[in-house]
C-alpha positions in Angstrom: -38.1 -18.4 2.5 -35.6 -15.8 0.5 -32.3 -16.9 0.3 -29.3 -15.2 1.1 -28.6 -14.6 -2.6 -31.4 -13.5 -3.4 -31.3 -11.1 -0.2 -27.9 -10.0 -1.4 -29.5 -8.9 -5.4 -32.4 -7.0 -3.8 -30.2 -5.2 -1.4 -27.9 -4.6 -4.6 -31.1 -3.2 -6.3 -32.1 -1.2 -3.5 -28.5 0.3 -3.4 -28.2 1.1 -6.9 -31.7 2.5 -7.0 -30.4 5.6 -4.7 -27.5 5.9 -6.9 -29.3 6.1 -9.6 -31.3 8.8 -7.8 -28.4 10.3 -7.1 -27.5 10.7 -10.8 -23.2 10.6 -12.3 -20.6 12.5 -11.5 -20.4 15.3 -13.8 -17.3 16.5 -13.6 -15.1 18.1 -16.3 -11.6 17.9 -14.9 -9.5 16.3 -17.0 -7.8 14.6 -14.5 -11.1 12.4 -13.2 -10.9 11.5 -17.1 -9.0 8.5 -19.0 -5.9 9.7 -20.0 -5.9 7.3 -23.4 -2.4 6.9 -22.2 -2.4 5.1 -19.2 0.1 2.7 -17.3 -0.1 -1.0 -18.2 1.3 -4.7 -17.3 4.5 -4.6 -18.7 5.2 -7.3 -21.2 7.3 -10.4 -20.6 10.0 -9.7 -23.1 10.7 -6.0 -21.6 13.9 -6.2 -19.4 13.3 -4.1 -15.9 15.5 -1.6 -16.6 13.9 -0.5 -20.2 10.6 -1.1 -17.9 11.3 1.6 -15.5 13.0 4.3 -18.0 9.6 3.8 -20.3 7.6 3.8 -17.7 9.2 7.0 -16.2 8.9 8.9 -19.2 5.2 7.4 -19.5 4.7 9.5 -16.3 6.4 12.4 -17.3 4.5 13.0 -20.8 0.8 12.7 -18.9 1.8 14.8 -16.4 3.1 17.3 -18.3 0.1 17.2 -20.5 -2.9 17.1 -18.1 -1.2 19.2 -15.2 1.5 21.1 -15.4 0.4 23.0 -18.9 -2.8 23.2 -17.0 -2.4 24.1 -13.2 0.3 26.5 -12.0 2.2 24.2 -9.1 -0.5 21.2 -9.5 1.7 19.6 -6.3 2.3 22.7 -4.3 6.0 23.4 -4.2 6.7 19.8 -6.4 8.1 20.2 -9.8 7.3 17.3 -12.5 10.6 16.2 -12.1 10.5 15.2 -8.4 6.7 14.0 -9.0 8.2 11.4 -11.4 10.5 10.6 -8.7 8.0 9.7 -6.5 5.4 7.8 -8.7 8.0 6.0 -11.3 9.4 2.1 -10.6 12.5 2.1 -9.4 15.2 -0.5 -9.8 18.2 -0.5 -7.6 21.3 -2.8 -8.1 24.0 -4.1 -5.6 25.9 -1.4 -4.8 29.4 -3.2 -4.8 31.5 -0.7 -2.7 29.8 -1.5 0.5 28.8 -5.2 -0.6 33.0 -5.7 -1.0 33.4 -3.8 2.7 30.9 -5.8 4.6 31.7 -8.8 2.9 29.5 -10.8 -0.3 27.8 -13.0 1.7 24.3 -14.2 1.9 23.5 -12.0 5.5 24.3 -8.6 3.9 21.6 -9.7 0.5 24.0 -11.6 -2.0 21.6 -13.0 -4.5 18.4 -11.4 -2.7 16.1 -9.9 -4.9 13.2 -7.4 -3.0 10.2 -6.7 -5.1 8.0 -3.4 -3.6 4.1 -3.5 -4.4 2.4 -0.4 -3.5 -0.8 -0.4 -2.5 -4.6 1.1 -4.4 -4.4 5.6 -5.9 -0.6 5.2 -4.1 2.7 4.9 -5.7 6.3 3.3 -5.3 7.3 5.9 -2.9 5.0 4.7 0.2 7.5 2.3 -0.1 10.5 4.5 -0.3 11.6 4.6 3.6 11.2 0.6 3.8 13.6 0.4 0.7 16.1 2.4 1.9 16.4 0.9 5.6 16.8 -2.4 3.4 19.6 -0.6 1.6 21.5 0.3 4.2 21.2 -3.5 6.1 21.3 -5.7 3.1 23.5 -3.4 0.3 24.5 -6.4 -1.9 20.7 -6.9 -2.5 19.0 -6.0 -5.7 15.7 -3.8 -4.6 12.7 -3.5 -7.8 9.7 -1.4 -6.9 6.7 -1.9 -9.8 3.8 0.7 -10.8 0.6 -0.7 -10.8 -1.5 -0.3 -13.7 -3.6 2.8 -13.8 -1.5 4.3 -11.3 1.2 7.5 -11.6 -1.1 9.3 -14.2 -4.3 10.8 -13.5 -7.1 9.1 -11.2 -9.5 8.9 -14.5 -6.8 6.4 -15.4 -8.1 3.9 -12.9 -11.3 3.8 -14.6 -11.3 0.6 -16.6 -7.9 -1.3 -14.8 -9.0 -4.7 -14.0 -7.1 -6.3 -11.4 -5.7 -9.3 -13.2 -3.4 -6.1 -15.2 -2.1 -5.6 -11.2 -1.5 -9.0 -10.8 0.3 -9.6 -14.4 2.4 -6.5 -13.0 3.3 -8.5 -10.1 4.0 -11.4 -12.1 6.3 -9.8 -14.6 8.2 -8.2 -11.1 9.0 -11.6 -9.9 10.0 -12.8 -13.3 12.0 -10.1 -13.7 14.8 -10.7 -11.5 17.9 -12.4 -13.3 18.9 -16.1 -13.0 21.7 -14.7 -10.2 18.6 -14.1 -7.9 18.3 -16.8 -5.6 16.2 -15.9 -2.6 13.2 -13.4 -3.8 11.0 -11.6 -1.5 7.9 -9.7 -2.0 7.1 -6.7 0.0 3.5 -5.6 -0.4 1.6 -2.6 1.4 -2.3 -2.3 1.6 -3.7 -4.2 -2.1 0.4 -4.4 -2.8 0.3 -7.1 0.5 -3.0 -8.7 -1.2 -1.9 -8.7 -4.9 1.9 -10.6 -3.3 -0.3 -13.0 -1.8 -2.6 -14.1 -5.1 0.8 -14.3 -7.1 1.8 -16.5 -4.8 -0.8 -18.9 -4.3 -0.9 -18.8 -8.4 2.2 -19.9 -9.0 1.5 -23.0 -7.1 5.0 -22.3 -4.8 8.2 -20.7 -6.3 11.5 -22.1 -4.4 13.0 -18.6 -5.0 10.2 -16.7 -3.1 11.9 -17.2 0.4 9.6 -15.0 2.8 6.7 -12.5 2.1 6.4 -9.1 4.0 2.7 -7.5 4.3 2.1 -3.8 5.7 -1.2 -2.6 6.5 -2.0 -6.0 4.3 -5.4 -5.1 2.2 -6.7 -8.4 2.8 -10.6 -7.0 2.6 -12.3 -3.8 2.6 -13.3 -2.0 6.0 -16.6 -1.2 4.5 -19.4 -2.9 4.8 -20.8 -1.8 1.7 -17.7 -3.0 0.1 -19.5 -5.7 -1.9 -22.0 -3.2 -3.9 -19.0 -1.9 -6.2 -19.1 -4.5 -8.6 -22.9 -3.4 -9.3 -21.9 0.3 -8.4 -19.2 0.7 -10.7 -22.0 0.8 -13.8 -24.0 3.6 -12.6 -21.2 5.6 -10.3 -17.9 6.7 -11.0 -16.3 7.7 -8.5 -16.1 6.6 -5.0 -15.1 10.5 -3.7 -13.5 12.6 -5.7 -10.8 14.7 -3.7 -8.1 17.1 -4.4 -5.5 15.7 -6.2 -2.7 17.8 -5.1 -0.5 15.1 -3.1 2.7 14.7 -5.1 2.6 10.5 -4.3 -0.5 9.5 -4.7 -4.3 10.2 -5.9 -6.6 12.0 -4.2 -10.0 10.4 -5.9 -11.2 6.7 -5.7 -12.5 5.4 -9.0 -15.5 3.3 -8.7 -13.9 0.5 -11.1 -10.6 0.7 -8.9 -12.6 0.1 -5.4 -15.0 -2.7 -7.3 -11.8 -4.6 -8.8 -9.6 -4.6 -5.4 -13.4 -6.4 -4.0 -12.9 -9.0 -5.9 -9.3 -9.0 -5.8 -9.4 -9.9 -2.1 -12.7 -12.4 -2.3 -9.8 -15.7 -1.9 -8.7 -13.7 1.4 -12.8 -13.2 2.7 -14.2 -17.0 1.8 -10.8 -18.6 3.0 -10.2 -20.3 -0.2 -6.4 -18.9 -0.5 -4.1 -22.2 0.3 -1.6 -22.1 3.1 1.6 -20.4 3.2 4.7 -22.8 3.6 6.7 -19.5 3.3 7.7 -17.1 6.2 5.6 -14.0 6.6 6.4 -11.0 8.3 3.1 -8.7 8.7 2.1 -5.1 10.4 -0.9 -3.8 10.9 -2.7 -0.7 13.5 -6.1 -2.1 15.3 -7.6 0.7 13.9 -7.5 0.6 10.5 -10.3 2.3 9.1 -9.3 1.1 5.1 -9.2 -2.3 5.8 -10.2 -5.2 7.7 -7.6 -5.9 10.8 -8.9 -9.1 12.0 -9.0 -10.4 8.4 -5.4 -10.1 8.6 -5.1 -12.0 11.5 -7.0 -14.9 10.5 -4.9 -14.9 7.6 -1.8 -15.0 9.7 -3.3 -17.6 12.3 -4.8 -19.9 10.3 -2.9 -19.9 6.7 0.8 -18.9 7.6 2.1 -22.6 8.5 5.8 -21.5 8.8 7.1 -21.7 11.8 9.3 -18.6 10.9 6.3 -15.8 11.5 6.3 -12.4 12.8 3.1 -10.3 13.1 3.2 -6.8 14.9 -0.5 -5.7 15.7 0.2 -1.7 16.8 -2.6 -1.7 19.1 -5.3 1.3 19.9 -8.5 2.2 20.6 -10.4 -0.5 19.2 -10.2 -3.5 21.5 -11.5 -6.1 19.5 -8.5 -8.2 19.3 -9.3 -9.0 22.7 -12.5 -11.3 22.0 -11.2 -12.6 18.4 -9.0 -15.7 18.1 -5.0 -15.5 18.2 -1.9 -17.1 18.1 1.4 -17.5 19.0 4.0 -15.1 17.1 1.8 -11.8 17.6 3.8 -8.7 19.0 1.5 -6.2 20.4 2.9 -2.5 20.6 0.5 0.1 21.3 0.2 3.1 19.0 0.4 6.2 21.6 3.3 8.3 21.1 3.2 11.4 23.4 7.0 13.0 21.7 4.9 12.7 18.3 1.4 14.0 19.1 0.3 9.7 17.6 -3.3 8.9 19.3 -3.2 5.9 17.3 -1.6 4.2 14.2 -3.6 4.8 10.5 -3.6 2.7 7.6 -1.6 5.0 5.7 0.7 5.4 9.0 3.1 2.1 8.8 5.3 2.8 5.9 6.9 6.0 7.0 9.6 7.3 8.8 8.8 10.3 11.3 11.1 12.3 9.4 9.5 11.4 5.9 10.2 14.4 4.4 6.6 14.8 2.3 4.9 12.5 5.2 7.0 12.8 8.5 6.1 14.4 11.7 7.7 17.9 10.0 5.9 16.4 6.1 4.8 18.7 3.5 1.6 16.7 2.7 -1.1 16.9 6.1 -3.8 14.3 5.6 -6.9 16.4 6.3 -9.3 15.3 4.1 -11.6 13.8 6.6 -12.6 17.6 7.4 -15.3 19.2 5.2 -16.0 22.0 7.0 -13.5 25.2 5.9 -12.3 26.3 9.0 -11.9 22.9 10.8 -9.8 21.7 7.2 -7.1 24.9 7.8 -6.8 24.5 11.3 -6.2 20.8 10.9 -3.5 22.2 7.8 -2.0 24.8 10.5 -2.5 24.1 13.7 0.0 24.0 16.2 -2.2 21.7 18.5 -2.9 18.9 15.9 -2.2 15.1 17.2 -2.2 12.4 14.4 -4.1 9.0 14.1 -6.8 7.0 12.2 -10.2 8.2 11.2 -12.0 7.2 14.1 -11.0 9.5 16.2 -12.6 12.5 14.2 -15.7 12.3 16.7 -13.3 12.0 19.8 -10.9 14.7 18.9 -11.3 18.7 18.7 -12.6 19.4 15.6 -9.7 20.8 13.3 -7.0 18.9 15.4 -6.7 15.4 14.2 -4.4 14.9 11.2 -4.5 11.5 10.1 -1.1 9.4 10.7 1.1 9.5 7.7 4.0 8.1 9.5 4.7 5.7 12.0 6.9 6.3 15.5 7.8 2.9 15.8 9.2 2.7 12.5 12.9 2.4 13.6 11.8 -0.7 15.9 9.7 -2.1 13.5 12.6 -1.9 10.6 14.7 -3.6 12.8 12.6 -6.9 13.5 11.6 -7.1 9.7 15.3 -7.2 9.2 16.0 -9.6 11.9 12.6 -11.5 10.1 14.4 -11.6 6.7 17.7 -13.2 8.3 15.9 -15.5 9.7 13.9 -16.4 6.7 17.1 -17.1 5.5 18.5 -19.0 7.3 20.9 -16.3 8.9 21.9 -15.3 12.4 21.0 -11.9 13.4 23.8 -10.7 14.7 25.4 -9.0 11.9 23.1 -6.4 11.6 24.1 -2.8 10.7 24.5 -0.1 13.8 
């Protein structure tokens, strides 16, 4: 009788056989090339200021280097200045004017520390219209956004990251935050959600981390071949290799990258992550075509043992919810939008604000990428009939009209219960919240 491992190798043979056959990715952009001076885990003894202004500059020299000398307006109408923007850490201290107005007091962030974890090829500013509605609600907060390692740079830069470098980053982000910090919480989108998650099972409970906010949380791959790049990763480079023209994130998938967020997520897929005694506060879309949604809610059924929990499931076209086991604590919203042309909610859809300015409804950057076909891409790019939503619906829709969801409708109302979430995590009532 073959067993299932030994199922698993030959279908892993089988698999690499055709990609073998299928021969490497010859390719002589620089860009889908190591950089030899790519982002790493900063070190312990680094304060997070010196962090961010190295880091920044880090950015700025590659960029400069590998793009801009090379490609007239690499980012469209993006100089490297507002690129760096985008992609660098950011660190942003109490501001004491309108901490002193509304009062120094625990409600309005006093000692809070949030720590923003992006999520795999993204960078700091997916996180960008979270961080400023926190801001504005809690201004006496301090608010620290890391760049993963591998990230910011070029995509070849993701090449030989492991993910215990993206998990030291995560580490050193917690650490970070001075002794005055007394309530820290972690805000993680996609892998940022997944890598909050391993730091905190690691550390065996932290009394400071006080709640844990997960968007679109990357808790296992959507893909069912998902387990092959480990083996894949030796033969294959490159996942896809897209055009790398969006000012906030990459447009290729490195094999390595895709193999190390696999085994990054393995404690989520065989259940062997330890309860949560923490509140968690957790978004995801039904049809999330990058990750696993029901992985998500087993996670938030079955290891989330707070009582304080919040978990908005923006539902759509795929039902399957329906059949799967739930719990209490779920708030179920459906995606449709009519005002905003939103079929459905995408994974990269739950961070943004409709008016986003690279993302929004009005956005610069227009996700068609799931086009291959010339005339379908530009009408998706220019079309005044385009609706927006998750892959799926590219078989559904008219060809060339289906832009996938960069930003999310419901973001106003979904700001406003992670804020009421946070209060409540700590302890707070919520009825001081900002107008």
């Amino acid at each position: 009788m073959v067993t299932s491992r030994l199922l698993r190798t030959s279908l892993a043979s089988l698999a690499l056989g055709a990609v073998l056959a299928l021969g490497a990715c010859s390719d002589n952009d620089p860009q889908h090339s190591p950089s030899d001076h790519a982002v790493k885990a900063p070190t312990n003894d680094l304060s997070f200021a010196d962090y961010v202004k190295s880091t920044r500059q880090q950015i700025h020299d590659v960029l400069a280097t590998e793009r801009f000398a090379k490609e007239e307006e690499p980012f469209g109408g993006y100089n490297i200045d507002q690129v760096v923007d985008m992609r660098a850490p950011f660190a942003i201290e109490p501001d004491d004017i309108s901490c002193d107005k509304v009062g120094r007091d625990l409600a309005h962030g006093e000692n809070v520390g949030f720590l923003m974890i992006h999520g795999l090829t993204d960078s700091p500013f997916w996180l960008s219209d979270v961080r400023d509605h926190l801001r504005k609600q809690f201004p006496c907060a301090s608010i620290h956004g890391v760049l993963l390692p591998g990230h910011g740079t070029v995509p070849g830069d993701l090449m030989n990251v492991k993910f215990d470098d993206w998990l030291a980053t995560v580490r050193y982000g917690v650490d970070a935050f001075g002794e005055e910090i007394e309530h820290i919480i972690p805000i993680g989108y996609s892998m940022g959600a997944a890598l909050i998650g391993r730091d905190f099972d690691a550390r065996q409970r932290d009394d400071r981390i006080s709640a844990m906010i997960m968007l679109s949380p990357g808790l296992t791959a959507k893909s069912e071949q998902a387990w092959l790049t480990p083996y894949a990763r030796h033969v294959k480079k490159w996942v896809g290799q897209g055009k790398n023209s969006d000012p906030a994130k990459y447009g290729s998938m490195a094999m390595n990258a895709a193999a190390e967020f696999h085994l990054l997520t393995e404690p989520y897929r065989d259940g062997s992550v330890k309860n949560f005694d923490i509140p968690v506060f957790l978004v995801i879309s039904s049809d999330d075509q990058t990750v696993d949604p029901l992985v998500a809610v087993d996670f938030f059924c079955q290891k989330v043992q707070s009582d304080t929990k919040h978990l908005i499931w923006y539902q759509g076209e795929n039902k399957d919810i329906d059949e799967h086991p739930k719990c209490d604590a779920i708030d179920f919203i459906s995606s449709a939008n009519d005002e905003m042309r939103t079929i459905n909610h995408a994974h990269t859809a739950i961070t943004m604000h409709p008016e986003n300015p690279v993302y929004g409804l009005n956005g610069t950057v227009r996700d068609c990428g799931h086009y291959d076909d010339a005339k379908q891409h530009a009408s998706c790019q220019t079309g005044q009939d385009t609706v927006y939503g998750e892959r799926n619906l590219v078989g559904s829709a008219t060809p060339g009209t289906l832009r996938r969801g960069t930003f999310n409708p419901d973001f106003p109302g979904m700001s406003d219960k992670m804020s009421r979430f946070i209060l409540a995590a700590l302890g707070v009532e919520p009825d001081i919240l900002a107008e």
